[in-house]
ZAMI-521121 format. One record per residue (C-alpha): residue number from 1; residue in three letters; x, y, z. Coordinates in Angstrom, 2 decimals. Layout:
N
   k   r      xx      yy      zz
 NUM ala       X       Y       Z
...
***
This chain:
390
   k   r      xx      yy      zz
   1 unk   42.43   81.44  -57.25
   2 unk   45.99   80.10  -56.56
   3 unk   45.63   77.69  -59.23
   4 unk   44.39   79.97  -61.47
   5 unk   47.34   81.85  -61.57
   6 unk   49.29   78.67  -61.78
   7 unk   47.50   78.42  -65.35
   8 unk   47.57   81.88  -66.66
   9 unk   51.87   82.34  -65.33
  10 unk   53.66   85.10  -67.41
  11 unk   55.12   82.53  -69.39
  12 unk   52.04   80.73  -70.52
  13 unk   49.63   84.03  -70.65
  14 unk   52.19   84.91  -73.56
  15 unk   52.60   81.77  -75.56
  16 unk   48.34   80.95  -75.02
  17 unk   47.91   84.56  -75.83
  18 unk   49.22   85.04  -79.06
  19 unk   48.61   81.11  -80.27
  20 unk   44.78   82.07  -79.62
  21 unk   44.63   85.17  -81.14
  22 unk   46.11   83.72  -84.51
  23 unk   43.62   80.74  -84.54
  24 unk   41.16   84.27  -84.40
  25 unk   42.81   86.04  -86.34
  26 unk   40.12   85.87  -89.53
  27 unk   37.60   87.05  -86.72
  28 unk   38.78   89.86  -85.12
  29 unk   40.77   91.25  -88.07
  30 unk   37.73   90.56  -91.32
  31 unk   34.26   90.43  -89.01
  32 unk   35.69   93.12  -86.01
  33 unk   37.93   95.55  -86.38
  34 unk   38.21   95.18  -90.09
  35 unk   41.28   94.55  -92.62
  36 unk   42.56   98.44  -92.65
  37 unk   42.36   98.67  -88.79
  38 unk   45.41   98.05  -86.66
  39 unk   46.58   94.68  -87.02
  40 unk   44.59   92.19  -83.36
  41 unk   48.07   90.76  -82.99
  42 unk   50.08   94.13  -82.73
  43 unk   47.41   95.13  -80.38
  44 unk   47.82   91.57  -78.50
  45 unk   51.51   91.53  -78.06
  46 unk   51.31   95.09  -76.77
  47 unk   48.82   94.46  -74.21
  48 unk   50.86   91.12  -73.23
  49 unk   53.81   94.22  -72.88
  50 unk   51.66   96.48  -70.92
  51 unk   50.76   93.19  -68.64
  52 unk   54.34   92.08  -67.87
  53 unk   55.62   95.38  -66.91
  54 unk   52.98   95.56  -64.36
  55 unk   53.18   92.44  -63.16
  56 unk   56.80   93.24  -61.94
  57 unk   58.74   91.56  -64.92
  58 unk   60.62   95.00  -65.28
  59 unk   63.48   93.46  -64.88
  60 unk   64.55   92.24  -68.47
  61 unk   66.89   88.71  -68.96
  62 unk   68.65   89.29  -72.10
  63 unk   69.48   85.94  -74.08
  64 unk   71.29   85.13  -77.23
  65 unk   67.99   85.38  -78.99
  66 unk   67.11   88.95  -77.42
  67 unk   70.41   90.37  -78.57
  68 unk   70.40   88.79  -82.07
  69 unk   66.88   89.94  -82.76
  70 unk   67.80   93.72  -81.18
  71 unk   70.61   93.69  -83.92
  72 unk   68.46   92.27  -86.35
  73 unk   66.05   95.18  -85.62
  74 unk   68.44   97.67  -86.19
  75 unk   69.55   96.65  -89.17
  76 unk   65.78   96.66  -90.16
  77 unk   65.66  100.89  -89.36
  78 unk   66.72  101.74  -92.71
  79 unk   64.35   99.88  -94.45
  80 unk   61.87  101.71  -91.68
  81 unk   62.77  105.04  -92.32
  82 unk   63.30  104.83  -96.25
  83 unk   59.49  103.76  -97.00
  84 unk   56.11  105.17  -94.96
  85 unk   52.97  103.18  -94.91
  86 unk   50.78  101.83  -92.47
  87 unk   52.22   98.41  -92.74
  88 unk   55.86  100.03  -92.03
  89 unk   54.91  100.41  -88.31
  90 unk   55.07   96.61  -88.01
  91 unk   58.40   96.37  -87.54
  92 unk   58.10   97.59  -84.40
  93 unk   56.63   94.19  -83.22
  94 unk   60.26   93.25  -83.31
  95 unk   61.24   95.08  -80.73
  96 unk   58.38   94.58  -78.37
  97 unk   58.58   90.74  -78.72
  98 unk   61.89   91.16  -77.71
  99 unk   60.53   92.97  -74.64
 100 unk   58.15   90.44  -73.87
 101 unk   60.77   87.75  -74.22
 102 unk   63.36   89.25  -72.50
 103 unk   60.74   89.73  -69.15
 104 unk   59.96   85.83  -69.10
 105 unk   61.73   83.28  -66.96
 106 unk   64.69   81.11  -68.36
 107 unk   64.01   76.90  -68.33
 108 unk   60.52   77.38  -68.30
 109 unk   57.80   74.39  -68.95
 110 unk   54.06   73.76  -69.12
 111 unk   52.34   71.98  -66.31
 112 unk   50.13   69.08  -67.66
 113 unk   46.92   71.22  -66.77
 114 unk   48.41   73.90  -69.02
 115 unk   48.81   71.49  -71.86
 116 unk   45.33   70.22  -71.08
 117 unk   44.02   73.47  -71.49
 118 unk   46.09   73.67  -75.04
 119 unk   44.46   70.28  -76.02
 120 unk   40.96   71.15  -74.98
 121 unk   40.92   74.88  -76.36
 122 unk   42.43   73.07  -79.95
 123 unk   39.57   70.34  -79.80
 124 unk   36.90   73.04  -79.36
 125 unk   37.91   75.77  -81.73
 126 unk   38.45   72.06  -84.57
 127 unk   35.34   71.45  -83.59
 128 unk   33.25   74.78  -84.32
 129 unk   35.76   75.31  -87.72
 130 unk   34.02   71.75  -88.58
 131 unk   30.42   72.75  -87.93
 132 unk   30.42   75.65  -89.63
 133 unk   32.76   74.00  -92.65
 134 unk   29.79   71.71  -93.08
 135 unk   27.10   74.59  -92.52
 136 unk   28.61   76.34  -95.48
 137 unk   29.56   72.96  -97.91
 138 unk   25.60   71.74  -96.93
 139 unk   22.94   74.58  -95.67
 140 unk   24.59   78.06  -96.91
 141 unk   26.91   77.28  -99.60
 142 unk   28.84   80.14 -101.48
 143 unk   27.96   80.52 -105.04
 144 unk   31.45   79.32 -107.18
 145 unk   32.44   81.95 -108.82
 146 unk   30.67   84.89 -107.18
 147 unk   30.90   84.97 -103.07
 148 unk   34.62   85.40 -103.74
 149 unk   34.80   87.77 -100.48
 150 unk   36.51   86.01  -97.85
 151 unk   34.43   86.19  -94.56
 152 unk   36.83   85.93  -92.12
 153 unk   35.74   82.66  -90.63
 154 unk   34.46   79.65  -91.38
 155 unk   35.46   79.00  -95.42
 156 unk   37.41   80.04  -98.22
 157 unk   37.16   79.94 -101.92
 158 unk   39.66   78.75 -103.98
 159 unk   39.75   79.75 -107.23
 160 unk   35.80   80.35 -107.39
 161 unk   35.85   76.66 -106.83
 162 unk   37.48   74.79 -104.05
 163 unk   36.10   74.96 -100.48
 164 unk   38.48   75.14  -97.73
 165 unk   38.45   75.14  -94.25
 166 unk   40.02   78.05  -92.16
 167 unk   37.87   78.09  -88.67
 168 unk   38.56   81.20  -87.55
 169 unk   42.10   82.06  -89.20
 170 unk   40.96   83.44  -92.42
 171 unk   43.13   81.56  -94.27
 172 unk   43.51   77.60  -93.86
 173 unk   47.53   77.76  -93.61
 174 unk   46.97   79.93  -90.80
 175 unk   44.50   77.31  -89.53
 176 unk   47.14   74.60  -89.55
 177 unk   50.00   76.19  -88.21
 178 unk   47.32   76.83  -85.19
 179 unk   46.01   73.28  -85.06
 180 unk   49.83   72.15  -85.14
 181 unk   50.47   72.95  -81.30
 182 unk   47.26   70.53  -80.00
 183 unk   48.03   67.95  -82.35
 184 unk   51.74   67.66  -80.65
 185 unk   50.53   67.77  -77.31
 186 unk   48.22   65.01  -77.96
 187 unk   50.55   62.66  -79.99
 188 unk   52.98   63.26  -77.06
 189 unk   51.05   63.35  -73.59
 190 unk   48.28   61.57  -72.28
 191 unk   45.80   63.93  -72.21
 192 unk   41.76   63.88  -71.49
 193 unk   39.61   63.18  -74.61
 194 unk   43.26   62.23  -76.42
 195 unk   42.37   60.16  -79.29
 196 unk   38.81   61.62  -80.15
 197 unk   40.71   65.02  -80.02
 198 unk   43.20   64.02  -82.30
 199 unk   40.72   62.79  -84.75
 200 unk   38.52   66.38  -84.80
 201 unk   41.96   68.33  -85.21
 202 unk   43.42   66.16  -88.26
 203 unk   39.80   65.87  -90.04
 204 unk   39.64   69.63  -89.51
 205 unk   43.50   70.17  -91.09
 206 unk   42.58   67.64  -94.00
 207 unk   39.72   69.91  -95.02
 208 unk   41.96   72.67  -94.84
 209 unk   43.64   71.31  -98.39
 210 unk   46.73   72.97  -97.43
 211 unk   50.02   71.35  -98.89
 212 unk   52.20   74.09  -96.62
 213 unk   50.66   73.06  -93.85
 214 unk   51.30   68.73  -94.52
 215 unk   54.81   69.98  -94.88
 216 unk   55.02   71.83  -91.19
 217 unk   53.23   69.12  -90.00
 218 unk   55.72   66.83  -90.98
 219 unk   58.73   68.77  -90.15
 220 unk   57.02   69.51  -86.70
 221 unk   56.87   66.03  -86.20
 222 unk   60.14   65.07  -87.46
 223 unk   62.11   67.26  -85.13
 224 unk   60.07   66.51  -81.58
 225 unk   60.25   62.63  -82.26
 226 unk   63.76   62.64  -84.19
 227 unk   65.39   61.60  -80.53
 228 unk   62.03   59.83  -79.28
 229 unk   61.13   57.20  -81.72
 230 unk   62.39   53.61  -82.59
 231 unk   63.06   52.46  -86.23
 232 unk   59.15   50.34  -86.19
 233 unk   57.81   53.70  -85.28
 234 unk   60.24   55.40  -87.89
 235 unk   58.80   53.11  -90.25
 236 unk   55.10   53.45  -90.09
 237 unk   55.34   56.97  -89.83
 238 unk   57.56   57.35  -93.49
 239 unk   54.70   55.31  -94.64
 240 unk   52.00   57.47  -93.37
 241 unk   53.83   60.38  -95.01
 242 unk   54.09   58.75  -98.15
 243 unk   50.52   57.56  -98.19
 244 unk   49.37   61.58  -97.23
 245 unk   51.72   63.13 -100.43
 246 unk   50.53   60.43 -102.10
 247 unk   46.95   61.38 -101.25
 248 unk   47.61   65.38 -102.46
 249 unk   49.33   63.48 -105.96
 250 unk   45.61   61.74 -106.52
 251 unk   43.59   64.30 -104.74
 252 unk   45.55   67.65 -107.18
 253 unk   44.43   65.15 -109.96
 254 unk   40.88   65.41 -109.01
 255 unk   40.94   69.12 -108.44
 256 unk   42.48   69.67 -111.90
 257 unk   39.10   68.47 -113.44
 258 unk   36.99   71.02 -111.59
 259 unk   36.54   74.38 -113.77
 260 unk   34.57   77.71 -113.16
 261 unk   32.20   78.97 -115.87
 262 unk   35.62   81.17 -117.33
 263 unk   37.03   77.29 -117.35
 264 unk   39.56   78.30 -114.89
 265 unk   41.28   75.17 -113.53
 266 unk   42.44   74.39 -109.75
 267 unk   45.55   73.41 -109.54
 268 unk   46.40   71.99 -106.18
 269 unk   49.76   70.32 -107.21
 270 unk   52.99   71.50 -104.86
 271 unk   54.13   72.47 -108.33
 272 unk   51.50   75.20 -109.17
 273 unk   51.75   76.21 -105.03
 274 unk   55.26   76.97 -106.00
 275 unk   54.50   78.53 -109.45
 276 unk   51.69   81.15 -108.13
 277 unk   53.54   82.37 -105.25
 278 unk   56.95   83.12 -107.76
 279 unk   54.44   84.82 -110.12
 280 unk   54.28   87.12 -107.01
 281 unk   57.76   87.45 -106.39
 282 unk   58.57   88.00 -110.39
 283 unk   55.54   90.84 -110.10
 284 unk   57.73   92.55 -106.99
 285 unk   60.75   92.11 -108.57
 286 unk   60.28   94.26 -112.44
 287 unk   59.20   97.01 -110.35
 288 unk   62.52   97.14 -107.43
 289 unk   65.35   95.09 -107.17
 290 unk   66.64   93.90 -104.04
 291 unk   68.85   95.91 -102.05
 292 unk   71.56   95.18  -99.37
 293 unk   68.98   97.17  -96.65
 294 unk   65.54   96.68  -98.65
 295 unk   63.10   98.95  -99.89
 296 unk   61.62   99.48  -97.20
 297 unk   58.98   97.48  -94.56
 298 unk   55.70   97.11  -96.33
 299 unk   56.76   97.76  -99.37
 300 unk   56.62   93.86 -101.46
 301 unk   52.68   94.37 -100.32
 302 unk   52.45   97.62 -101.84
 303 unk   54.05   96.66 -104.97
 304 unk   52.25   93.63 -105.60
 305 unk   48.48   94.95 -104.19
 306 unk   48.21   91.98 -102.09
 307 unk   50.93   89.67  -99.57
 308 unk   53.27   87.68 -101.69
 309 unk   52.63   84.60  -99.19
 310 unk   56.29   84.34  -98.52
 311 unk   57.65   85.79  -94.77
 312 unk   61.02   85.30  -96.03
 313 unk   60.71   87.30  -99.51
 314 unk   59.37   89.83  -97.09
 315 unk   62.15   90.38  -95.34
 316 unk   64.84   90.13  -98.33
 317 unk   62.34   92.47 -100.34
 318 unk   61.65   94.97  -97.81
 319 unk   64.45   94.68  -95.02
 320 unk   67.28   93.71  -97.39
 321 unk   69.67   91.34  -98.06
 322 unk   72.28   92.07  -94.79
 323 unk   69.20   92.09  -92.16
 324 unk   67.99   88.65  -94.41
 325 unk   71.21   86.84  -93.58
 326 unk   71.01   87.99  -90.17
 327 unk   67.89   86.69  -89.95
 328 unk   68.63   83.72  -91.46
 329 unk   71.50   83.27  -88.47
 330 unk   68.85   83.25  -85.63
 331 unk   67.05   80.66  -87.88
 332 unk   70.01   78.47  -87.95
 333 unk   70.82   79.18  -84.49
 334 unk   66.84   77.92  -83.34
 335 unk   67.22   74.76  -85.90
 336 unk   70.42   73.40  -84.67
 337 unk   69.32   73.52  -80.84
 338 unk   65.66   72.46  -82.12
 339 unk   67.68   69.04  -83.18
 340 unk   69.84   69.36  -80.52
 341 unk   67.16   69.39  -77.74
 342 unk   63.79   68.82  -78.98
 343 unk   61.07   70.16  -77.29
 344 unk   57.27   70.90  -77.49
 345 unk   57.67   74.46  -78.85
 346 unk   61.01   74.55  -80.26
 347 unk   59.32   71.59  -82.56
 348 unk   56.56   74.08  -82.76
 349 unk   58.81   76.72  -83.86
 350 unk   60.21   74.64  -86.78
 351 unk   56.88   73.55  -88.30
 352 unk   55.83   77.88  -88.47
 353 unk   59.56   78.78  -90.12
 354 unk   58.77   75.94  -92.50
 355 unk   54.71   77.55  -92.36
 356 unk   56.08   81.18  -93.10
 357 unk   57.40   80.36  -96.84
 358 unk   53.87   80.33  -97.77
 359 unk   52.57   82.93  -95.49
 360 unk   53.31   86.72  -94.81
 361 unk   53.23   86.40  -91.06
 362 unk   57.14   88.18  -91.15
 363 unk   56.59   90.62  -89.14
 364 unk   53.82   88.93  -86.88
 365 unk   54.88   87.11  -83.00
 366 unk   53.44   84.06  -84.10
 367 unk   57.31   83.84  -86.14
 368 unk   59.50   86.31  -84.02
 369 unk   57.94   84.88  -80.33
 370 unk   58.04   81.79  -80.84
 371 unk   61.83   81.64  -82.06
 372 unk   62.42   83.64  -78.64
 373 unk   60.26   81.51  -76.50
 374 unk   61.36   78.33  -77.97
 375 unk   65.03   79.62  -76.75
 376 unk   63.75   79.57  -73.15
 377 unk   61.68   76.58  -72.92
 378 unk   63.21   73.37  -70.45
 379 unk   62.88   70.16  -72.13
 380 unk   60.53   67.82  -70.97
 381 unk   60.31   64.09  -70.64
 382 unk   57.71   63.20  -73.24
 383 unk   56.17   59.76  -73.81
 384 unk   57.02   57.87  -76.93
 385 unk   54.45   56.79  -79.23
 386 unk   54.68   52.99  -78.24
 387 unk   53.69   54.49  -74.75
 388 unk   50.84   56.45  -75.85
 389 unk   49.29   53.56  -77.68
 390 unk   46.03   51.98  -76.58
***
């Protein structure tokens, strides 16, 4: 029992916690409680809230990321109060992560049997995503151009052409930002079931098709072994990145000849990812313009009829341009001590900021938590990749 506890400390209960529940998000939110029901993770993160305060952590330890996301949150209220929907209630989540943050200890770490855990949960849930990625390419495969309804798990449909892989996230740049965390902790520790794991988790991001997620990969990557690596390692890695953009130049090229029966073409170029998300941001922008304090939380979603796929237009949309630039502070803050002392989740942190431009997880913990959490985290001496080889 004692070393149970040792696993599930406040610390790790909240960072496990809310990395699980948005690998499951696609689950619980499309197949469970439904996409109009109240959101799994504001449900999670208020549960984690309810947890803490009964387990004694009453006593809150402000940082410089508590305080800067407090004022960010009240510069948020009068985007709150000027525009009512369901959505609006989300911004609450600010506040409570900074609850939740402010109740965990300072210089905190994961033990190696905590990062185990990580790496074995990560293998298994890359594993089922693949199995039932291959159930629906082989045995059950959507009809192109007709199953166009997302289920929530296991696949999704890209223009009525292209399957994806999102395991249980719903949507496969949700998947990667997920699979991110394992694939770190085995590039960096030597863990059980290491180099088989790391195999599962990149086949299962590569049939994810997500150019987003490549990018947080890389910057992920770039930040935790910036201070770790030697110029040979620098080396082959640059090349591997080249070789994997080089991959999504040949592999866009092969999508581009794929057509549904309304000869619509699938553009998988970083070009057209750009292009599709600013025909979003056009559509929200001839109906408001963007104000110094928004108008108001929810409402780029409401204007559009769907996300826009961009946290960040979110905020500047709906929150406004002062709490934007605010926001855009903490970032800075996070980035320069992310470089400054790289860690397992502060690198973490980087690859979901990078993650968010082409997601709407703005007003979701897996963005605001992890910038807090990162904050608190002690660095670790991590293994460099010439010591992890073999």
């Amino acid at each position: 029992m004692a070393r149970l506890w040792r696993i599930t400390s406040a610390e790790f209960l909240v960072f496990f916690s809310v990395w699980l529940v948005f690998n499951f998000n696609g689950l619980i939110d499309g197949a469970i409680i439904g996409r109009n029901g109240i959101p799994s993770w504001l449900i999670l993160i208020s549960a984690i809230w309810v947890v803490l305060y009964f387990n004694a952590r009453r006593l809150v330890r402000f940082d410089r990321y508590s305080v800067l996301f407090f004022i960010f949150f009240v510069l948020c209220l009068p985007a709150f109060v000027s525009f009512y929907n369901f959505y609006s209630f989300s911004v609450l989540s600010i506040l409570i992560c900074i609850m939740i943050s402010a109740g965990l200890k300072r210089q905190w770490t994961l033990s190696l049997s905590q990062k185990q855990l990580f790496f074995s949960v990560g293998i298994v849930i890359a594993f089922l995503s693949l199995v039932m990625f291959f159930y629906f390419t082989i045995i059950d495969r959507p009809r192109f151009g007709v199953d166009l309804i997302r289920p929530g798990y296991g696949y999704a449909i890209d223009r009525g052409v292209l399957l994806r892989l999102v395991g249980f996230a719903d949507d496969p740049n949700f998947y990667v930002l997920g699979m991110i965390f394992p694939l770190l902790l085995g590039m960096s520790e030597k863990l059980k079931y290491r180099k088989i794991g790391i195999f599962i988790i990149v086949l299962s991001m590569i049939l994810t098709f997500s150019r987003s997620g490549l990018v947080a990969v890389v910057a992920g990557l770039f930040v935790f072994y910036c201070k770790r690596i030697d110029i040979k390692h620098f080396v082959v890695a640059l090349v591997f990145v080249g070789a994997a953009f080089g991959g999504i130049a040949v592999f866009d090229t092969l999508m581009g000849e794929l057509k549904t029966s309304d000869n619509v073409t699938v553009e998988r170029s970083f070009l057209s990812g750009m292009m599709s998300r600013n025909n979003l941001l056009s559509l929200a922008l001839r109906e408001e313009e963007i104000k110094l304090f928004g108008n108001g939380i929810g409402r780029a979603k409401e204007v559009i009829g769907i996300h826009s796929h961009n946290s960040y237009f979110d905020y500047i949309f709906d929150a406004g341009i002062i709490p934007f630039v605010f926001l855009l502070l903490i970032m800075a803050v996070s980035v320069y001590e992310a470089f400054k002392r790289p860690t397992l989740v502060s690198a973490y942190t980087i690859s979901i900021m990078v993650g968010a431009a082409a997601l709407s997880i703005s007003y979701q913990p897996m963005l605001l938590l992890m910038v807090m959490i990162s904050g608190r985290y002690r660095s670790e001496l991590s293994s460099s990749p010439s010591e992890l080889v073999g």
